[in-house]
C-alpha positions, 0 to 999 in steps of 0.5 A, spaced: 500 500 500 502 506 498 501 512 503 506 517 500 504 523 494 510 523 489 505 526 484 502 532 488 495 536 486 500 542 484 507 544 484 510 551 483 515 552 476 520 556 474 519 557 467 524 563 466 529 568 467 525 568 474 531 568 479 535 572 474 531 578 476 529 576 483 536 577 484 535 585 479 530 586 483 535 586 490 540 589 486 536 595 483 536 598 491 527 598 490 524 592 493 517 596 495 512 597 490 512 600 483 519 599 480 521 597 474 518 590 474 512 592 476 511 598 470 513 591 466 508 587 468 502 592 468 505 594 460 505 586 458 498 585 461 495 592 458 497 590 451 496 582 451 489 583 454 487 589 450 485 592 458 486 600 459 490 600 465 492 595 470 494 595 477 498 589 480 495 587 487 498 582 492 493 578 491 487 577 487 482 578 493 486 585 493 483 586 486 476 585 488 477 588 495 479 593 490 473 594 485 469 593 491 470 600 494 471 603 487 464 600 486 462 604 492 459 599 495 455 600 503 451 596 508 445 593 506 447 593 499 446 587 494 452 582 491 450 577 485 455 572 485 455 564 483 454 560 490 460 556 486 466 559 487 472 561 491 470 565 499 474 571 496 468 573 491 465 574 496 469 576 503 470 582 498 464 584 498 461 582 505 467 586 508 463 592 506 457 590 509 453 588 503 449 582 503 450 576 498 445 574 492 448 567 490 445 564 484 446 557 480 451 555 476 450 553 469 451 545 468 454 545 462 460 550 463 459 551 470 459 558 470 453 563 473 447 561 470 445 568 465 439 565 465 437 566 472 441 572 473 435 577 471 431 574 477 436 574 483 435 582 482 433 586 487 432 594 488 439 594 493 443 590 488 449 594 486 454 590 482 454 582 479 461 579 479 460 573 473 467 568 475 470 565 469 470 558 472 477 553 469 478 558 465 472 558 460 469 565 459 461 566 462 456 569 457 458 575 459 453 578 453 448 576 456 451 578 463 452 585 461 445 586 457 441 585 464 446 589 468 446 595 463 438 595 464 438 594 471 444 599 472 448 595 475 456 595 476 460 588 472 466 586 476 470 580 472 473 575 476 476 573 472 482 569 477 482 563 473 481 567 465 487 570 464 490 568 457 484 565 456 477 568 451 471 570 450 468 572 442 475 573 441 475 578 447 481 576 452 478 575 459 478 581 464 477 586 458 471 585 458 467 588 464 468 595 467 473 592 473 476 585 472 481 582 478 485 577 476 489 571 480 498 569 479 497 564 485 501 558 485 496 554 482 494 560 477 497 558 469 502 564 471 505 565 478 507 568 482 506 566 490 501 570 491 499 576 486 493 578 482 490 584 478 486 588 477 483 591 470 480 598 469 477 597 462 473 604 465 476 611 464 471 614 470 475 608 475 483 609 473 485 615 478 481 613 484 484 606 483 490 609 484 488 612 491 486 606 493 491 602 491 496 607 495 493 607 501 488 613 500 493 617 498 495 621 492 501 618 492 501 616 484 500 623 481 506 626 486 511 621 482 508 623 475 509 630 477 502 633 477 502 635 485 507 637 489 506 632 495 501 627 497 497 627 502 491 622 504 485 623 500 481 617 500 480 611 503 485 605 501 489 600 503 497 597 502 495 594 496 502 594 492 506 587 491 513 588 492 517 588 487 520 581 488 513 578 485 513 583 480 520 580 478 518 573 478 512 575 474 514 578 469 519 572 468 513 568 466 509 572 462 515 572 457 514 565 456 507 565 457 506 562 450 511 556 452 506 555 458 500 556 455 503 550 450 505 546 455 498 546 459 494 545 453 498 539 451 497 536 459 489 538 457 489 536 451 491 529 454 487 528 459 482 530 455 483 525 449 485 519 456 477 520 458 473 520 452 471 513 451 469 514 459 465 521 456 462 518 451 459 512 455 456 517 461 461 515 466 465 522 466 464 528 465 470 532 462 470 540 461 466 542 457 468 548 452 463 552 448 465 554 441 465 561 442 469 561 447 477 559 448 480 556 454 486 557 457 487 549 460 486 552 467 485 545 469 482 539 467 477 536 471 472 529 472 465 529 474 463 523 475 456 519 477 455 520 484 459 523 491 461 516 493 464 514 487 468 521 486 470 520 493 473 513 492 476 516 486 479 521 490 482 515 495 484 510 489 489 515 487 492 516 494 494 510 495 498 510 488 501 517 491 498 521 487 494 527 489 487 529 486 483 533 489 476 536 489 474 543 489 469 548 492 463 547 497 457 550 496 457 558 499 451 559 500 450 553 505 457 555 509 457 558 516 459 564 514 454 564 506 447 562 511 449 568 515 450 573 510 446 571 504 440 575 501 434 570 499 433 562 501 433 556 497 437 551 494 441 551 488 441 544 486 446 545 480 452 547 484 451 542 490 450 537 485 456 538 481 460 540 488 458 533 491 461 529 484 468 534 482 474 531 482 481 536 479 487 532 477 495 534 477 496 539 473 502 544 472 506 546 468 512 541 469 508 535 469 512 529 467 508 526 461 510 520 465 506 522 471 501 524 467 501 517 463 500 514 471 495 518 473 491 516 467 492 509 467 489 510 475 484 513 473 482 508 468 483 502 472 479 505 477 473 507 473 474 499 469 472 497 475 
């Protein structure tokens, strides 16, 4: 019987000049936010996502705490988030006051049910945070039409999205206000880091503000003020310049990662078809219009109890697979803080029978030929 994992769920990767301009970074004499490395991030992400100004975060619920207070958001008003989703969409939010409106998610992609949007809008609610689960966009058309008519404030969180699309336009650039993930279990890390994107002129220099603790400090380095004082309210929400460097490392051999991951995707996925076809599993399901950033490759299978013995099958052949979010709205703190009751039967559905597989970028393809063969053994049972 084996009991140690020599296959982990994740592993963090140098793709890089990573360490090289770790070691710059130290040597330039500036390792608080802002330097060179940064500057450098947030032009590569400007350009490649097509988004007007990008702020890297040290995380990416700095990025939506971020868009919560651009959003204005007070007590008593309203949140609309799928119940399928990390607890930063929400703690973002709820740490203004708000109250949340979950809804369901839809069975296909996963994603927040545009369909069942319209009708989770009351007269407190103020924004709607539609979150690109594995990389596959939402239907944000239909998302920012409804929003449109019922003035409400679109926030992506889009941790999962970045290099992925949506009709052609990047996750992120999509939305007024966009926050995004370089978690180590992101396509591109580095540790922790996020960002946010501000595809609304009207948001960019209060951002700024925010983002540097409430104080005009942005605007006394460019020259337009002849000192900086505190303006607003804010938060230290910077990234040192040693994630910053790290980052930037990645996302010049973004295209290299992005090869390697959909390879180890693509894998899976033609692994498991014969078992998709017979209805035994289920894999990620990625609608034509939409292209996808091989985030992460999951199964879900018939029932709790035949995910759950999955689960346990490969941990005894060392290999980690894990599954994923608990429905929010029936934790503690979702029971407390949610607006409105009944079920959402999709996500506890779909809760109860996810399981996500290793995936990272270095992945042996031997390893990944081991997860296969015990997956498949398990499933020939």
């Amino acid at each position: 019987m084996k009991s140690s994992i020599s296959i982990p769920f994740n592993r963090p990767f140098i793709a890089g000049k990573e360490l090289y301009y770790i070691a710059q970074a130290v040597q330039s004499g500036h390792l608080a936010g802002d330097g060179a490395f940064t500057r450098n991030c947030h032009r590569w992400l400007e350009e490649h996502l097509g988004v007007r100004k990008v702020l890297l975060t040290h995380s990416c619920t700095a990025a939506l705490e971020m868009a919560a207070l651009l959003a204005e958001i007070e007590p008593g008003d309203e949140v609309i988030i799928p119940a399928f989703t990390f607890v930063s969409t929400a703690n973002a939010f709820v740490l203004r006051g708000a109250r949340i409106r979950f809804v369901d998610v839809r069975d296909d992609t996963l994603n927040l049910d545009e369909g069942k949007l319209e009708a989770a809008i009351t007269p407190a609610s103020r924004a709607v945070v539609p979150v690109h689960y594995a990389g596959v966009g939402c239907e944000m058309d239909a998302v920012m039409e409804i929003a449109r008519r019922h003035s409400l404030l679109v926030i992506e969180d889009a941790a999962q999205g970045v290099g992925a699309y949506y009709k052609e336009r990047p996750l992120g650039s999509i939305a007024p206000l966009a926050a995004l993930s370089f978690h180590e279990t992101k396509n591109y890390i580095s540790g922790e880091g996020g960002a946010l994107c501000i595809n609304d002129d009207k948001f960019i220099e209060r951002a700024e503000i925010v983002r540097e603790k409430g104080t005009n400090r942005s605007r006394f380095f460019r020259g337009q003020v002849d000192k900086y004082t505190w303006v607003d309210i804010g938060s230290s929400f910077l990234p040192s310049e040693l994630i910053a460097a790290f980052l930037y490392a990645q996302l010049e051999e973004s295209e290299s990662i992005s090869e390697r991951r959909m390879a180890i995707f693509n894998r899976y996925a033609d692994a498991f078809k014969t078992f998709a076809q017979q209805g035994r599993v289920r894999p990620p399901y990625v609608p034509p219009h939409c292209r996808h950033n091989a985030h992460m490759f999951y199964l879900i299978l018939e029932s709790e109890s035949v995910r759950d013995r999955l689960i346990a099958h490969l941990r005894e052949e060392g290999i980690l697979a894990v599954f994923h979010y608990l429905p929010l709205h029936l934790s503690p703190m979702g029971l407390k803080w949610r607006a409105g009751e009944g079920s959402l039967p999709v996500t506890e559905s779909i809760s109860r029978r996810l399981v996500r597989l290793p995936f990272y970028y270095d992945l042996d393809p031997a390893d990944q030929d081991r997860v296969v063969e015990a997956v498949v053994n398990f499933l020939r049972l």
